[in-house]
C-alpha positions in Angstrom: -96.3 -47.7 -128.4 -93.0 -49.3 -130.1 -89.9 -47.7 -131.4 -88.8 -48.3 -134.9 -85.5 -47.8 -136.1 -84.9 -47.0 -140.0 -82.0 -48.3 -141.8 -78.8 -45.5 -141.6 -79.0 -44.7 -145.2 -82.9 -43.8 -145.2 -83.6 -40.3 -146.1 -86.9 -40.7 -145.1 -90.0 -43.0 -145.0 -93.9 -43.4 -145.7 -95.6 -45.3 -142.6 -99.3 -45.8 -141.8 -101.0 -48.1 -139.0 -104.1 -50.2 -140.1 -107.2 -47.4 -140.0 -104.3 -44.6 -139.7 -103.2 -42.2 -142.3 -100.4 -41.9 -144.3 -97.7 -40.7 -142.3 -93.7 -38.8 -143.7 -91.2 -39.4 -141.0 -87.6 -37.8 -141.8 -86.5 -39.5 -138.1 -84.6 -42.5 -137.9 -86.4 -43.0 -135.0 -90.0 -42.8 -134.6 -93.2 -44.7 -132.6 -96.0 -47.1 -133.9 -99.0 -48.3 -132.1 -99.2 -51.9 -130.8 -101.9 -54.1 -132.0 -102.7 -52.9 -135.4 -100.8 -53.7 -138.9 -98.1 -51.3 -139.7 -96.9 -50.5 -143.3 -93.6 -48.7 -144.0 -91.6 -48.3 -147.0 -88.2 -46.2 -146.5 -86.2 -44.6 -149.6 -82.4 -43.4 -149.5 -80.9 -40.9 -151.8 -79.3 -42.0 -155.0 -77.6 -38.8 -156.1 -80.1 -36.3 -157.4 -83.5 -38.5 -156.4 -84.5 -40.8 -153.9 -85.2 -44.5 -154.4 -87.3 -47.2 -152.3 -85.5 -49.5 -150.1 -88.6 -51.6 -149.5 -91.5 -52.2 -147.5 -91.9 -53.7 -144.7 -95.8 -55.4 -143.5 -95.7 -56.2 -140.2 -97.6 -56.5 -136.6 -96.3 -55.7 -133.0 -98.0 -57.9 -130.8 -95.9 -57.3 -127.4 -93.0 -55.7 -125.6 -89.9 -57.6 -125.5 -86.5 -58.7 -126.9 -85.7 -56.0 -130.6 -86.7 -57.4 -133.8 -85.6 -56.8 -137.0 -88.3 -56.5 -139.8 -86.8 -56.7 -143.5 -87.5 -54.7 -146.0 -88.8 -55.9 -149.3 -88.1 -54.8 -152.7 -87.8 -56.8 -156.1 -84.9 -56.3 -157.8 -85.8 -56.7 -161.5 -88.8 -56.5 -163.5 -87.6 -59.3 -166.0 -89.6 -62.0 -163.9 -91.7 -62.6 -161.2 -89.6 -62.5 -158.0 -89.3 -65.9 -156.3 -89.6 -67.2 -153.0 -85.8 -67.0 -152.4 -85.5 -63.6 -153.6 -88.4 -62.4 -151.5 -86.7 -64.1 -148.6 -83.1 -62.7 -149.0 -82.7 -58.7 -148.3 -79.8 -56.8 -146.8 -82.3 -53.9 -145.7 -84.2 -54.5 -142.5 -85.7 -51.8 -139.3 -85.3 -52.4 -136.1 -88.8 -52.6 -133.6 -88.0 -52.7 -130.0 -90.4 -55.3 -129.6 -92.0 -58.8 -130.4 -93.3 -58.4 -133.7 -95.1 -61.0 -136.5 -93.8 -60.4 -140.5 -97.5 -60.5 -142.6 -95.4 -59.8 -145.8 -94.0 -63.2 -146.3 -97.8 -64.9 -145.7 -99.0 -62.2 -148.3 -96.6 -62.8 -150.5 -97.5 -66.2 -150.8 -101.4 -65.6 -151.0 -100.4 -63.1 -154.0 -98.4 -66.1 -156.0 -101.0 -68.3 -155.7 -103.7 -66.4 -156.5 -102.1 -65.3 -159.7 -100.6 -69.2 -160.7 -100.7 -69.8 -164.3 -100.9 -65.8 -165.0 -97.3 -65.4 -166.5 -94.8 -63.3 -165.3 -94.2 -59.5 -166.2 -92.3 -59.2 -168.8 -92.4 -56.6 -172.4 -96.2 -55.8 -172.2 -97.7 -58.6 -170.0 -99.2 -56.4 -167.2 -101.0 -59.1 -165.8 -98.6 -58.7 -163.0 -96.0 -55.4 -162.2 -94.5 -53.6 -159.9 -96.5 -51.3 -157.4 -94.1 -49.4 -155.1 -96.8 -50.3 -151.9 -95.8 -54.1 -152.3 -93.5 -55.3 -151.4 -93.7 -57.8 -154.1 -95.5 -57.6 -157.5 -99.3 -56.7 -157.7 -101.9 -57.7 -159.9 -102.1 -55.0 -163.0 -105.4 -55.9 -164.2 -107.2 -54.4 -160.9 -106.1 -50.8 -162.9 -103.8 -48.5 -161.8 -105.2 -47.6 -158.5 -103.5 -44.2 -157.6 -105.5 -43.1 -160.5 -108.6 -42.6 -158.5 -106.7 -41.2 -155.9 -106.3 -37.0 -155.1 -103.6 -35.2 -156.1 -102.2 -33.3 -153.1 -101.8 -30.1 -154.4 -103.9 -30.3 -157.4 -105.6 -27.2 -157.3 -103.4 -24.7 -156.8 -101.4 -26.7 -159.5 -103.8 -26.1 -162.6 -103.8 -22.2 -163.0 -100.0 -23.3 -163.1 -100.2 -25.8 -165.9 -102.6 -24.1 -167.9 -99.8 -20.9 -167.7 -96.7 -23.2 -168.6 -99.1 -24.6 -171.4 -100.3 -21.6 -172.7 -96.7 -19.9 -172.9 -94.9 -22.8 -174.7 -97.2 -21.7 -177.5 -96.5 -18.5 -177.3 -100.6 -17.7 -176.5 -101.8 -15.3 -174.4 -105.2 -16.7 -173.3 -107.2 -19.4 -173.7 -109.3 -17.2 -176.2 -106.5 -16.6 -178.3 -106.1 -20.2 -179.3 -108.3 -21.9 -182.3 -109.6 -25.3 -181.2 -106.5 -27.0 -182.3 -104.0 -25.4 -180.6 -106.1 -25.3 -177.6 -106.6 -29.4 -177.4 -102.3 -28.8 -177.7 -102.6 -26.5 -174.5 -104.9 -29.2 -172.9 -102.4 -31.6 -174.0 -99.5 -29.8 -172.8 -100.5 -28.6 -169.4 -102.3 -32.0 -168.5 -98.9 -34.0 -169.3 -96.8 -31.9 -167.4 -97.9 -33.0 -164.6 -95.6 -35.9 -165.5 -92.8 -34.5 -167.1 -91.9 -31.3 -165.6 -90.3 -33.1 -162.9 -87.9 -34.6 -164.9 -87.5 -37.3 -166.3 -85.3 -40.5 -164.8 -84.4 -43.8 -165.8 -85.2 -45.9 -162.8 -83.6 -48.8 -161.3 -86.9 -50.1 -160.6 -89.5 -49.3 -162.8 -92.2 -49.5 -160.4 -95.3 -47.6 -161.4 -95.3 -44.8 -158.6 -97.5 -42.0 -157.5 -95.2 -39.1 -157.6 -95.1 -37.7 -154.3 -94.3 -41.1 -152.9 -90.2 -40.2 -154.0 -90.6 -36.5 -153.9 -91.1 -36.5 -157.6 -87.7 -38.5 -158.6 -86.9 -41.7 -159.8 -90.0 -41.9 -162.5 -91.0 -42.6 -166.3 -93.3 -42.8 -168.6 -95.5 -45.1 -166.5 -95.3 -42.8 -163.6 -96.0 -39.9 -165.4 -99.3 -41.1 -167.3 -100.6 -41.8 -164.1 -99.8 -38.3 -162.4 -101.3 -37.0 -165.7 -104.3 -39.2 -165.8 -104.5 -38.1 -161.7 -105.0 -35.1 -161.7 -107.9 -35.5 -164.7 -109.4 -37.4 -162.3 -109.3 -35.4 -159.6 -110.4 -32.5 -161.9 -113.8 -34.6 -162.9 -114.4 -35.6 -159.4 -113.8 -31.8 -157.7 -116.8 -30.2 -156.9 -115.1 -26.8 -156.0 -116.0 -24.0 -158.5 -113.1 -24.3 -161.3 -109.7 -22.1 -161.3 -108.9 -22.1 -164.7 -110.3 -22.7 -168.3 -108.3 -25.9 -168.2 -110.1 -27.4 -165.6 -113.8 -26.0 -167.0 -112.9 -27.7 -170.0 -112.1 -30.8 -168.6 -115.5 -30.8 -166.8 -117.6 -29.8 -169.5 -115.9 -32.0 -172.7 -114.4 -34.7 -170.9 -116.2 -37.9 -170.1 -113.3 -40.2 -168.6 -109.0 -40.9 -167.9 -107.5 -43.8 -168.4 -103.6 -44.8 -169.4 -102.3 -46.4 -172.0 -99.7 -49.0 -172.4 -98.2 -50.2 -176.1 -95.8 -49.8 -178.4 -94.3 -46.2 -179.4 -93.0 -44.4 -182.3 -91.3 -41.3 -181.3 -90.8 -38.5 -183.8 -90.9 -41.3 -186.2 -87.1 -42.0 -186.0 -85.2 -44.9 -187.8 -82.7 -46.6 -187.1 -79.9 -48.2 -189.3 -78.4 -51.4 -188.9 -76.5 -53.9 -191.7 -77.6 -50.9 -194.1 -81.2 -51.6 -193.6 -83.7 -49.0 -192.0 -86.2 -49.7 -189.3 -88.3 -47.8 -187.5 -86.9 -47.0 -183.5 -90.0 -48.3 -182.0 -89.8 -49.3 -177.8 -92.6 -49.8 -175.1 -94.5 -46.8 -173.7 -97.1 -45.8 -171.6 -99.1 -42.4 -172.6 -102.6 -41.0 -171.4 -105.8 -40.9 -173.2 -109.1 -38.7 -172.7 -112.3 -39.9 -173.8 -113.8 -36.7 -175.1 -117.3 -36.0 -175.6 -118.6 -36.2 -179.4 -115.0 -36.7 -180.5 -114.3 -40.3 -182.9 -110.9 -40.5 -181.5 -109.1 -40.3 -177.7 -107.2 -36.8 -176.9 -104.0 -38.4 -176.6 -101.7 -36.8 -173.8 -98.0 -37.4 -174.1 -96.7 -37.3 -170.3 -92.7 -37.3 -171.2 -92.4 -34.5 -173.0 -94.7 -31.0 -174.1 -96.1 -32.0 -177.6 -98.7 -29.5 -179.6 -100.1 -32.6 -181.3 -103.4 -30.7 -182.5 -102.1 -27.4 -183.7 -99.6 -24.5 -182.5 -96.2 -23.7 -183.1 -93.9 -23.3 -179.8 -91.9 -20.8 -178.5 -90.0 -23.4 -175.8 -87.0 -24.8 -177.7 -87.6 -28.1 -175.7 -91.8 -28.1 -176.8 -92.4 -29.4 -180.2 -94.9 -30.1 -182.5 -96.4 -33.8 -183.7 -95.3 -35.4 -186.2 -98.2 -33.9 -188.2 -101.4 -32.0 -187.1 -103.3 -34.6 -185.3 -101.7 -37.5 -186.5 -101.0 -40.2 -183.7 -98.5 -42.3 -186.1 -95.9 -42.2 -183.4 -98.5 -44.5 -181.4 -98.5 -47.8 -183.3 -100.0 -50.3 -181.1 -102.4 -50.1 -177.8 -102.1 -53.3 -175.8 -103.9 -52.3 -172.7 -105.8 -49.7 -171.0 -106.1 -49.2 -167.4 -108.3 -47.0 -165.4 -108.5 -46.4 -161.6 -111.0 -48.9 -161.1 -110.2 -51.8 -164.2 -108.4 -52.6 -167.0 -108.7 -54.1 -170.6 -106.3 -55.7 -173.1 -106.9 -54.5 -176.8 -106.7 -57.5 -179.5 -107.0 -56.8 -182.8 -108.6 -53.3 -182.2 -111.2 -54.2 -179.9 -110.8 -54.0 -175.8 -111.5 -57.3 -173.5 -111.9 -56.3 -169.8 -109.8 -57.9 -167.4 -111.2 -60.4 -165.2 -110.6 -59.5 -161.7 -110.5 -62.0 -158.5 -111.5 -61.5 -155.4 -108.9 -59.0 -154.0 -107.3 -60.0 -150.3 -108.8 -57.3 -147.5 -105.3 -56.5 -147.0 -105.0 -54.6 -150.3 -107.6 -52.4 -149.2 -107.0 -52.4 -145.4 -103.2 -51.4 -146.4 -103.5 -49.2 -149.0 -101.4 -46.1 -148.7 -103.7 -42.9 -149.2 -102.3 -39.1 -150.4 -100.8 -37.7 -147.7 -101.7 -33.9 -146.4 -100.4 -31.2 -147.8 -98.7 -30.0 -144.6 -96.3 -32.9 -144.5 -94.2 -31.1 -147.3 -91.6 -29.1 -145.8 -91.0 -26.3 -147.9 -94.1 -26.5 -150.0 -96.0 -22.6 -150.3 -98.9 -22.4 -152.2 -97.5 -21.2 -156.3 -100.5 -18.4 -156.2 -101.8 -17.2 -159.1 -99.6 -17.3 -162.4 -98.5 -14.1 -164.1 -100.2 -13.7 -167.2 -98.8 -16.1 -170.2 -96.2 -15.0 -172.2 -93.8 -16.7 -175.2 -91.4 -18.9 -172.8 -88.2 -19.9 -174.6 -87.7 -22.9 -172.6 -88.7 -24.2 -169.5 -87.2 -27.6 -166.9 -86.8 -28.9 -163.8 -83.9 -26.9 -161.5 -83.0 -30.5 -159.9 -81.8 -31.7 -163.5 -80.3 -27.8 -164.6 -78.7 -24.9 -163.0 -80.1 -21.6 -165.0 -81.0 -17.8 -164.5 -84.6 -18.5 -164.5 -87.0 -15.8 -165.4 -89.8 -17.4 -163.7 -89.4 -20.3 -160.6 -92.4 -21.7 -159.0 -93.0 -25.5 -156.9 -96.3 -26.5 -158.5 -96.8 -29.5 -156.2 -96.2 -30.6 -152.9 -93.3 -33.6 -151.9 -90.7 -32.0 -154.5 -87.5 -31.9 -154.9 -86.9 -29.9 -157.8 -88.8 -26.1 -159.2 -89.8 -25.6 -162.4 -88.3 -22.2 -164.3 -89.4 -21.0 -166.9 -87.2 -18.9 -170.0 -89.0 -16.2 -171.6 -85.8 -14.4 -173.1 -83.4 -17.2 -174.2 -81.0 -16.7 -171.6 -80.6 -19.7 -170.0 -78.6 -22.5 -170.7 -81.5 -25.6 -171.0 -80.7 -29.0 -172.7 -83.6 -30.9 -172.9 -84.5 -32.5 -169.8 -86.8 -35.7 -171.1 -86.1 -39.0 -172.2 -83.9 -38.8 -174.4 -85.7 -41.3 -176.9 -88.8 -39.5 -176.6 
């Protein structure tokens, strides 16, 4: 075995050995094996979340002389990082030992397997950002974490079908018509996402959520949680907890995220005197419902009855209109666990994939076990729903919270819940959405 020595400002890091699993370490010090390929990506605090400090790839191949390894990070998402940038890095671990960098090498099998594919930039997704890398990733393989379990999960959904069910002021799933209960599905599915709370990142990666203990994530990072835990839902074979997740087995055929151009609330803005609509990228989740014409479209930033309800949570709110999508103008691509298409004038193209390196596979985080989370207790089983007046994440607001529960593992924040007014809650989303 060999030592490794994290950076001073870590807070803690993800590791795994080639064939291992994924590993939490909240030691600066800690051992890896000799021999096999070792991953690890630290994060530091940055006030009220955490944020990655890179990844390092790497072999130990003897005892000897320390070593630093660096860790690797882009620092923009404007263009494709270069060579130089890849090189320089003020982060780096110590090994006590001889060691080989891989990341360099598989850098530069990445750039020139992607030559002549553009760089990411607006909606090109041909490349971007995966938080494993440490450089950018092919996007058109789909969003991988998708297929992935969602630690947690189950013991989540009772949970989110509760918080769901009591911003519309319903107190069971039979009480809702079919409108307001595609809202609920809506609802409950996207806070997956956003009732962690919503942060502009300095990185926007694309980032399973318990990789930062739920902090430092989007709308892209949301979607995915959301479309996650759909996943997991249609691939469980346990009996089902909830209605929500019976409903998801029986009506719904298949996940997949969305990334376009948005509308929200149809705003306008003014500028010279002229009006214009307050349109910006997005990324959303879509369910491919059985016998339905359209996509059940899940908003992940922010609880929206889309299909019918009136909340009771000050920070819910309706669509637009009942079932209208007009605050979703344009659909660029859509990306599944598996694959992804781009969407020209209405109709999809699926991606063309090449042949993937081994390490992508051979290196590929996995979720970690539930035991891991310090802290964590299993939420049991939600009161019966009642009207909430507002709900949010206590890492974002302080507030004397009728109701406080940790739905999922590797948090850093609760979720409360207001069911007499009391607390003080300013809305805790993106402010554009």
């Amino acid at each position: 075995m060999a030592s490794v020595t994290l950076p001073d400002a870590a807070a803690y890091a993800w590791w795994m050995s080639e064939g291992g699993d994924t590993t939490l370490v909240r030691t600066h010090r800690f051992q890896i094996p000799i021999g096999p390929r070792v991953k690890i990506t630290a994060f530091r605090p940055a006030g009220a979340k955490f944020v990655s400090m890179g990844t390092a790839i790497f072999r130990v191949v003897g005892r000897g002389r320390s070593a630093n390894v660096t860790l690797r990070w882009p620092t923009t998402v404007r263009n494709r990082v270069s060579a130089s940038d890849f090189r320089r890095s003020a982060r780096t671990l110590v090994v006590d030992a001889d060691v080989v960098d891989l990341a360099p090498g598989y850098h530069a099998e990445m750039q020139r397997l992607m030559a002549g594919r553009g760089s990411l930039s607006g909606m090109n997704k041909f490349w971007k950002i995966d938080w494993e890398w440490p450089f950018e990733t092919p996007g058109w393989i789909g969003l991988r974490e998708i297929s992935q379990p969602v630690p947690g999960c189950k013991a989540a959904l009772p949970w989110l079908q509760f918080h769901a069910l009591s911003c519309l002021g319903k107190r069971s799933p039979e009480a809702c018509t079919e409108g307001e209960w595609l809202s609920v599905v809506g609802i409950a599915i996207g806070g997956a996402g956003y009732l962690d709370g919503y942060d502009h990142e300095e990185v926007d990666d694309t980032t399973p959520l318990w990789s930062s203990h739920g902090t430092g994530n989007d709308c892209d990072d949301f979607a995915m949680a959301a479309a996650a835990v759909v996943n997991f839902v249609l691939l469980d074979t346990e009996p089902p907890t909830c209605a929500l997740e019976r409903w998801i087995r029986e009506h719904v055929e298949d996940v997949y995220v969305v990334s376009g151009m948005a509308w929200p609330r149809n705003a306008t803005v003014t500028t010279h005197g002229r009006a214009r609509k307050n349109t910006f990228a997005h990324m959303w989740c879509e369910l491919q419902v059985r016998g339905a014409a359209e996509p059940l479209v899940i908003e992940c930033t922010s609880a929206v009855a889309y299909y019918g309800g009136t909340p009771t949570a000050s920070n819910a709110r309706t669509g637009c209109a009942s079932g209208a999508m007009s605050e979703y103008l344009s659909r660029c691509y859509h990306w599944y666990g598996d694959r992804a298409y781009i969407i020209t004038g209405g109709c999809r193209e699926l991606l063309p994939v090449p042949a993937m390196p081994e390490w992508m596979t051979a290196l590929r985080y996995a979720p970690p076990s539930v035991s891991m989370a310090s802290g964590y207790v299993h939420p049991g089983t939600p009161p019966l729903p009642q009207p909430v007046t507002a709900f949010a994440n206590t890492r974002h607001h302080d507030s004397a919270a009728s109701l406080t529960r940790v739905l999922f593992p590797f948090r850093v924040g609760s979720v409360f819940w207001s069911f007499d007014g009391s607390a003080d809650i300013r809305e805790c989303l993106d402010g554009a959405y």
